[in-house]
C-alpha positions in Angstrom: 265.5 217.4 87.7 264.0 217.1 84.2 264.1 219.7 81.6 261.5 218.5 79.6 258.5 215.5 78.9 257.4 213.8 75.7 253.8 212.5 75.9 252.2 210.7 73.5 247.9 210.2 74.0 247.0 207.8 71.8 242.8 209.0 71.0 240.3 205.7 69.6 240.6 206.1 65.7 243.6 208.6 65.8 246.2 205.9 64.1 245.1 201.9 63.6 246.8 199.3 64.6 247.0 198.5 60.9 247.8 201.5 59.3 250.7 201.0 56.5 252.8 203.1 58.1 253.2 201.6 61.1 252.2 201.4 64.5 253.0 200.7 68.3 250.6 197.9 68.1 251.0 193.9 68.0 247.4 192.7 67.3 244.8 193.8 66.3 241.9 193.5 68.3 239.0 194.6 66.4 237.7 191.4 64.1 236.5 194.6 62.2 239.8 196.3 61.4 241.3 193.3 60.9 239.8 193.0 57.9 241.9 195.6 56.5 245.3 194.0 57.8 247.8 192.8 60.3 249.3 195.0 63.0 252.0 197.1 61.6 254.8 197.2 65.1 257.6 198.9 63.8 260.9 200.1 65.9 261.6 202.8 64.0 262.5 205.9 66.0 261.6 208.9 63.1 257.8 209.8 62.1 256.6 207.5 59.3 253.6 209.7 58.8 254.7 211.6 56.2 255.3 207.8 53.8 252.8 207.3 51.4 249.6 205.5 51.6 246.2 204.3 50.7 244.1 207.3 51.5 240.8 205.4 50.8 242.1 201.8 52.5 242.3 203.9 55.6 239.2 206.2 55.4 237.4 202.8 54.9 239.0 201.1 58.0 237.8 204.5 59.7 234.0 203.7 59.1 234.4 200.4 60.2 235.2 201.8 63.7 232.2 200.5 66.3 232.5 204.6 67.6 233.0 208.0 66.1 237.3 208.8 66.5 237.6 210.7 69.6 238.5 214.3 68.9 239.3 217.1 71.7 238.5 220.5 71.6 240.4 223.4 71.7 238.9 223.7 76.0 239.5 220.0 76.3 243.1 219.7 74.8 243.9 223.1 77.0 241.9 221.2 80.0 244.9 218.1 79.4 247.8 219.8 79.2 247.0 221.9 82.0 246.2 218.3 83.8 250.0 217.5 83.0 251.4 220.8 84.5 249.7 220.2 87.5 251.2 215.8 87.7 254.4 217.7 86.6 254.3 220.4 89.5 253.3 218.1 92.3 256.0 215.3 90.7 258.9 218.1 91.9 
């Protein structure tokens, strides 16, 4: 029986595939963001978010998205988790 799940949504223009920091990614597929460099797979098991980085490198790779980032509302992000109870409840 589990006591507990981690899940991670991963929302268009949330985190790059480039961003210095790192990334789950391997390639990146956008000829667009690609222009602002390589895929940035790390293994590393702790938050990198917190390291330092080039603020306006990043807010420029943003614009260069071909859609506005996908952000959820307050209703919508209540709307998913209340998805995952349900998966979770019929999973049992």
């Amino acid at each position: 029986m589990a006591i507990a799940y981690h899940v991670v949504c991963g929302l268009y223009g949330f985190w790059l595939p480039n961003d210095p920091r790192g990334s789950w990614s391997r390639f990146v597929a956008s000829a667009r963001l690609l222009a602002f460099g390589e895929a940035t797979k790390t293994a590393d098991r702790r938050s990198r978010a917190r390291l330092a980085h080039d603020g306006r490198l990043r807010r420029a790779a943003k614009q260069a998205l071909e859609e506005p980032p996908v952000c959820l509302s307050g209703r919508q992000a209540r709307a998913v988790g209340r998805g995952f109870a349900l998966a979770c409840a019929e999973g049992e």
